[in-house]
C-alpha positions as CSV (number, residue, x, y, z in Angstrom):
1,X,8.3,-38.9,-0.2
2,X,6.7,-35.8,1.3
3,X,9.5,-32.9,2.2
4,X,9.1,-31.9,6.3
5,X,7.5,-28.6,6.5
6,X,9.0,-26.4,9.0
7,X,5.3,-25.3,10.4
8,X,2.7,-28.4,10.7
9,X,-0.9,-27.8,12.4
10,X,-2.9,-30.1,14.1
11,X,-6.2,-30.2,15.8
12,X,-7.8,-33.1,18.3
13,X,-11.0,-34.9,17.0
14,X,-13.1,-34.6,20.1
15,X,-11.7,-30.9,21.5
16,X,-13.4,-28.1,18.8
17,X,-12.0,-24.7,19.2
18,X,-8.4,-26.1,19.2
19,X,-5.5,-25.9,16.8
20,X,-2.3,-26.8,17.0
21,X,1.1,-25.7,15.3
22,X,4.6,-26.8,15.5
23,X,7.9,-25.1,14.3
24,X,10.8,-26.2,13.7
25,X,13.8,-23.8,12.7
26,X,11.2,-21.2,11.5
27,X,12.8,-17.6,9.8
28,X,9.4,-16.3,8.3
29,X,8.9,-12.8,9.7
30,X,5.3,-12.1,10.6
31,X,4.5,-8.4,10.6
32,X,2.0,-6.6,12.1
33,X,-1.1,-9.2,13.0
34,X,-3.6,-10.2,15.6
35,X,-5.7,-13.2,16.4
36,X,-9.0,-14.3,17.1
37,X,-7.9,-16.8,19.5
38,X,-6.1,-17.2,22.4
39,X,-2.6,-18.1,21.4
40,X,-0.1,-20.1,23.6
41,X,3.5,-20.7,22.5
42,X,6.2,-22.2,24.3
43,X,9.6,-21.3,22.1
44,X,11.6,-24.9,22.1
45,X,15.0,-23.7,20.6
46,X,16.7,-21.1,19.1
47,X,15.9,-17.2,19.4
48,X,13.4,-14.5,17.7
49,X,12.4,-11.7,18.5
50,X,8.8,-10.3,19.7
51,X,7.1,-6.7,19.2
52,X,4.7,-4.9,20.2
53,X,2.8,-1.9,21.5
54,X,5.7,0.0,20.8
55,X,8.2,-2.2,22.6
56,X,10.3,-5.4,21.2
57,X,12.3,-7.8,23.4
58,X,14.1,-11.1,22.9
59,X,12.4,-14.6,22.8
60,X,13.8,-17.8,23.0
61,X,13.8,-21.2,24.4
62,X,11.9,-21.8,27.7
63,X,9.8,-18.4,26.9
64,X,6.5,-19.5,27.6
65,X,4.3,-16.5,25.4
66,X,0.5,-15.8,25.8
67,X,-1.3,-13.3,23.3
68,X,-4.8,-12.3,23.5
69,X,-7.2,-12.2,21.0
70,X,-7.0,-8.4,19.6
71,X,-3.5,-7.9,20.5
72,X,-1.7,-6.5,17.8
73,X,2.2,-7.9,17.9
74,X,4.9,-9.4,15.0
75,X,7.7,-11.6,15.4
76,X,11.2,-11.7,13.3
77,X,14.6,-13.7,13.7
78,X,17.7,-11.8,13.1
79,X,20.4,-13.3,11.3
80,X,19.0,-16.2,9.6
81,X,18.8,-17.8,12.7
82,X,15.4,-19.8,13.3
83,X,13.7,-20.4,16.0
84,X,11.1,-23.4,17.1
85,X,8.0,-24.0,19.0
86,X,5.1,-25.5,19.9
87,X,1.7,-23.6,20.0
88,X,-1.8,-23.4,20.7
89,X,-5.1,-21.4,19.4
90,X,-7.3,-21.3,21.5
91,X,-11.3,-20.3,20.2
92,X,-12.5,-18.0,22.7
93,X,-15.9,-20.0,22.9
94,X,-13.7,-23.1,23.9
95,X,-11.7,-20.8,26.7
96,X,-15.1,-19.5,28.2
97,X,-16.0,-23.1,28.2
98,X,-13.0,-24.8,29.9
99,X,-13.1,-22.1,32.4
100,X,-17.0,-22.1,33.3
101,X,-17.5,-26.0,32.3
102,X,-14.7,-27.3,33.9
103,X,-13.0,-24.8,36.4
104,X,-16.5,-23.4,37.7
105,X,-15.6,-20.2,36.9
106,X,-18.5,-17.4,35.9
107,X,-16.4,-15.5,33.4
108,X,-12.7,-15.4,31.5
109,X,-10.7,-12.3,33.0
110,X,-9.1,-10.4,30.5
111,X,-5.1,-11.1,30.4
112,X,-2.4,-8.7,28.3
113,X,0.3,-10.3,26.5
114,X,2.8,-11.2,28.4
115,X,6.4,-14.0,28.5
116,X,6.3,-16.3,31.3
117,X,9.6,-18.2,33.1
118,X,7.3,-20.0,35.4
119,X,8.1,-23.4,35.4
120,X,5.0,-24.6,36.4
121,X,3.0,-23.2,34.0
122,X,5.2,-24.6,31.0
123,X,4.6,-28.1,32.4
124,X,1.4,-27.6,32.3
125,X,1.4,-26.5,28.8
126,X,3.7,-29.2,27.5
127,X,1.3,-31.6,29.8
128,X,-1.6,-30.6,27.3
129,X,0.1,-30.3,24.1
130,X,1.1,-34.0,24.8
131,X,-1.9,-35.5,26.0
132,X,-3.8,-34.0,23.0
133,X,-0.9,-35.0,20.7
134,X,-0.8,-38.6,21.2
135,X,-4.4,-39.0,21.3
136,X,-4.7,-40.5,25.5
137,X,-8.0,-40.7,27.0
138,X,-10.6,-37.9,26.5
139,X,-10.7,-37.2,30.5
140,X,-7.2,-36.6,30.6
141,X,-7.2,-34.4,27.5
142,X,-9.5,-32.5,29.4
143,X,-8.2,-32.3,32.8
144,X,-4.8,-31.0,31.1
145,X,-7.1,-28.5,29.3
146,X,-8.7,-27.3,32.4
147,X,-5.1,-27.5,34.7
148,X,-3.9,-25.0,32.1
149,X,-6.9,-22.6,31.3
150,X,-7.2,-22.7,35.4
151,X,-3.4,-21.4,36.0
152,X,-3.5,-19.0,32.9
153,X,-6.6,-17.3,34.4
154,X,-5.8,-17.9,38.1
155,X,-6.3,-14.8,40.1
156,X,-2.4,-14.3,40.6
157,X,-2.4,-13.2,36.8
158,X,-4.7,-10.6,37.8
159,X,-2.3,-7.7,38.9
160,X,-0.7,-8.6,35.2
161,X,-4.2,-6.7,33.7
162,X,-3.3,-3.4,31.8
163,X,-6.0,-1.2,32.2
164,X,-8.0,-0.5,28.2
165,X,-7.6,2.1,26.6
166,X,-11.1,4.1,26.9
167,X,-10.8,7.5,24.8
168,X,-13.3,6.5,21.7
169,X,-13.3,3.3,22.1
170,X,-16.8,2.6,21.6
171,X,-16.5,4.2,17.7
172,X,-13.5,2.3,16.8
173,X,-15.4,-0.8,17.9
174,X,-18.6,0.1,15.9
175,X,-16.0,0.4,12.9
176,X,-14.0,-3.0,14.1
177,X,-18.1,-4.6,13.8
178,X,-18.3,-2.6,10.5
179,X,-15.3,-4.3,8.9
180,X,-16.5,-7.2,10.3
181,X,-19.8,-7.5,8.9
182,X,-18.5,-6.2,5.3
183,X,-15.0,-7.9,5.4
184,X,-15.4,-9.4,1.9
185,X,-16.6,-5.8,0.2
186,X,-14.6,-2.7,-1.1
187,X,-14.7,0.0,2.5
188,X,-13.5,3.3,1.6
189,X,-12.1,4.9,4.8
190,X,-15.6,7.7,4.0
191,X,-17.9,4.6,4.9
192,X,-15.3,4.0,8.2
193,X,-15.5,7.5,9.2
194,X,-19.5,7.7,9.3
195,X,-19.8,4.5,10.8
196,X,-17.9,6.2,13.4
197,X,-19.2,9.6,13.2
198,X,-15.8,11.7,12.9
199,X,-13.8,12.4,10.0
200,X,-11.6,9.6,8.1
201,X,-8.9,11.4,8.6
202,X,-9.3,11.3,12.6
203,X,-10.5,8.0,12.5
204,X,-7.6,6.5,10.9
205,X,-5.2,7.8,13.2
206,X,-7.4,6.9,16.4
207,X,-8.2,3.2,14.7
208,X,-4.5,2.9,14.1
209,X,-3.6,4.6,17.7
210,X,-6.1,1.9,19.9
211,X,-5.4,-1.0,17.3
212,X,-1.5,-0.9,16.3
213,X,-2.6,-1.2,12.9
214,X,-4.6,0.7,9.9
215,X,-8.0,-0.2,8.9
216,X,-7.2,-2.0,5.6
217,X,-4.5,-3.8,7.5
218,X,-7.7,-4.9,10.0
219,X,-9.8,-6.1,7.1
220,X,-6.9,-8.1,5.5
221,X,-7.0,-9.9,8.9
222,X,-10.3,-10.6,9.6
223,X,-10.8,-12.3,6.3
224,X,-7.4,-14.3,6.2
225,X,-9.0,-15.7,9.6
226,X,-12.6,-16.3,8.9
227,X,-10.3,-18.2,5.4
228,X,-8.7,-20.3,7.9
229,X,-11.8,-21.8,9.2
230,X,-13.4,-22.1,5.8
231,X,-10.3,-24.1,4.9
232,X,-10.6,-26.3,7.7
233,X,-14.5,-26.8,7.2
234,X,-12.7,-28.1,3.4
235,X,-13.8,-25.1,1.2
236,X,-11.2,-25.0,-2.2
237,X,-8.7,-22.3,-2.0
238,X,-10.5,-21.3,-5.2
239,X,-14.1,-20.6,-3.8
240,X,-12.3,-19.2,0.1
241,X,-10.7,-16.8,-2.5
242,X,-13.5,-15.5,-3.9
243,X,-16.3,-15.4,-1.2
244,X,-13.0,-13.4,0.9
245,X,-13.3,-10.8,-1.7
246,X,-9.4,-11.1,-2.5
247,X,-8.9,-9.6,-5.7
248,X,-7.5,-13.2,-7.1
249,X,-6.0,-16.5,-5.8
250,X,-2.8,-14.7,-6.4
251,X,-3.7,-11.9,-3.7
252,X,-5.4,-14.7,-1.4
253,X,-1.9,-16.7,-1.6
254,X,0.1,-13.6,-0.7
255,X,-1.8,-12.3,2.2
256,X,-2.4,-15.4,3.8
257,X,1.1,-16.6,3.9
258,X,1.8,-13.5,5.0
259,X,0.0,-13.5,8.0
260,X,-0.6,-17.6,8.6
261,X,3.4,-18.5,7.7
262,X,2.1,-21.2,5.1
263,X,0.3,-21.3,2.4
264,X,-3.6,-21.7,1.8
265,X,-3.3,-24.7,0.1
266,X,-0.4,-26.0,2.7
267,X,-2.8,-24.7,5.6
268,X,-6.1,-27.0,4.6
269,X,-4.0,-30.2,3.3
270,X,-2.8,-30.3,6.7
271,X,-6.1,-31.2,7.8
272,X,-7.0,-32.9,5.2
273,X,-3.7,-35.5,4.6
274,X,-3.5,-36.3,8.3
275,X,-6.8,-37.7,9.8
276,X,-7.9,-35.9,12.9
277,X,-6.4,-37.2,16.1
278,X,-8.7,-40.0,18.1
279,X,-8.6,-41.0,21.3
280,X,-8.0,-44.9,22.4
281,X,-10.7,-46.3,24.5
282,X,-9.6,-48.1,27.5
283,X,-9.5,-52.0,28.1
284,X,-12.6,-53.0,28.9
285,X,-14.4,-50.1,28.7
286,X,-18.1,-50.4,27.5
């Protein structure tokens, strides 16, 4: 008899660009990380707490949690005690999409993190999570989808925008593209600080100053995500190991459930154990 996990992930068959996760009674920590995607979490029980940009606060049930992709934050539990939730990664593609394709909307504002008590918005969430969880109609997957995206990115949120930080920060994006492009190769923080133009030592302290986090912190996250996505595509931990440039399956293992909260192997049988959610075709429907 398979052993409940406290994390599980799911993604709907028909909706790319979407995965979902579910906690129950969680305690890993997860330091210092960002994501890709969008990420929307809706804390069910219990209480944790959330950092970031220099600040921490409690979280706990009802807190309905946006992150962008970018934004550098961690989350603990104090105590022992866990904490649970329902969540949703959102591929920036699929955002632009569901705002342009189905809100009419020209382009995605940018958003800060931010926690949310508006009732509303959490039934709109949980209207989503649902409709995409029991597999209903496409349309009405959709229309949940695009009643979300369209509050989220509704032009009340707009006063919520923090204005970017502008000192440099076209050099630490040409070495955020550097990294990117060479993620799976030894950088020594020389190559970093030409890419840039400055010295290493000043680039480190400015990457880590706009980003929250050093540039070998950076690199560890961009391949543990761009392993997520070869995992899910069905790649052996083995081979995602290798073409990463982790050091060994060993290293892969450690980072990843570091930053992911399971392990590689647990991540891609999750996908692979439990067929991708369908959607049931209504009576009489040609």
């Amino acid at each position: 008899m398979r052993i409940p996990q406290p994390i599980t992930v799911w993604r709907p068959a028909a909706f790319e660009g979407l995965v979902f996760y579910r906690g129950v009674n969680v305690t890993h920590p997860y330091p210092r990380h960002w994501h890709d995607e969008w990420h929307m979490c809706l804390y069910t029980a219990g209480s944790g707490r959330l950092g970031y940009r220099g600040n921490s606060g409690r979280i706990g049930r009802s807190d309905f949690v946006l992150t962008p992709p970018g934004e550098v934050h961690e989350n603990w539990v104090e105590d022992g005690r866990g904490v649970s939730f329902c969540s949703v990664y959102l591929d920036v593609n699929a955002v632009r999409d569901a705002l342009c394709r189905l809100c009419e909307v020209e382009r995605v504002p940018d958003l800060p993190l931010f926690n949310s008590q508006h009732a509303p918005l959490k039934r709109k969430f949980l209207r989503l999570y649902r409709s995409m969880q029991t597999g209903t109609t496409q349309l009405q997957c959709e229309e949940a989808l695009a009643d979300l995206v369209a509050a989220v990115w509704s032009r009340e949120r707009a006063s919520l925008v923090e204005p970017a930080t502008r000192n440099s920060a076209n050099e630490v994006r040409a070495v955020q593209q550097y990294i990117g492009e060479r993620c799976a190769e030894p950088i020594s923080l020389a190559e970093l600080g030409r890419a840039a133009g400055m010295s290493p030592y000043h680039l480190h302290h400015l990457f880590c100053r706009q980003t929250g986090m050093p540039p070998h912190a950076y690199q560890n996250q961009v391949r543990v995500n761009r392993a997520k996505t070869l995992l899910r595509s069905g790649t052996s931990c083995c081979d995602v190991a290798i073409s990463m440039g982790f050091a060994d399956q060993s290293h892969f293992h450690r980072h990843f459930r570091k930053l992911v909260g399971v392990s590689p192997g647990r991540y891609a049988s999750d996908f692979t154990s439990t067929p991708a959610r369908t959607f049931k075709t209504p009576a009489g429907a040609p």
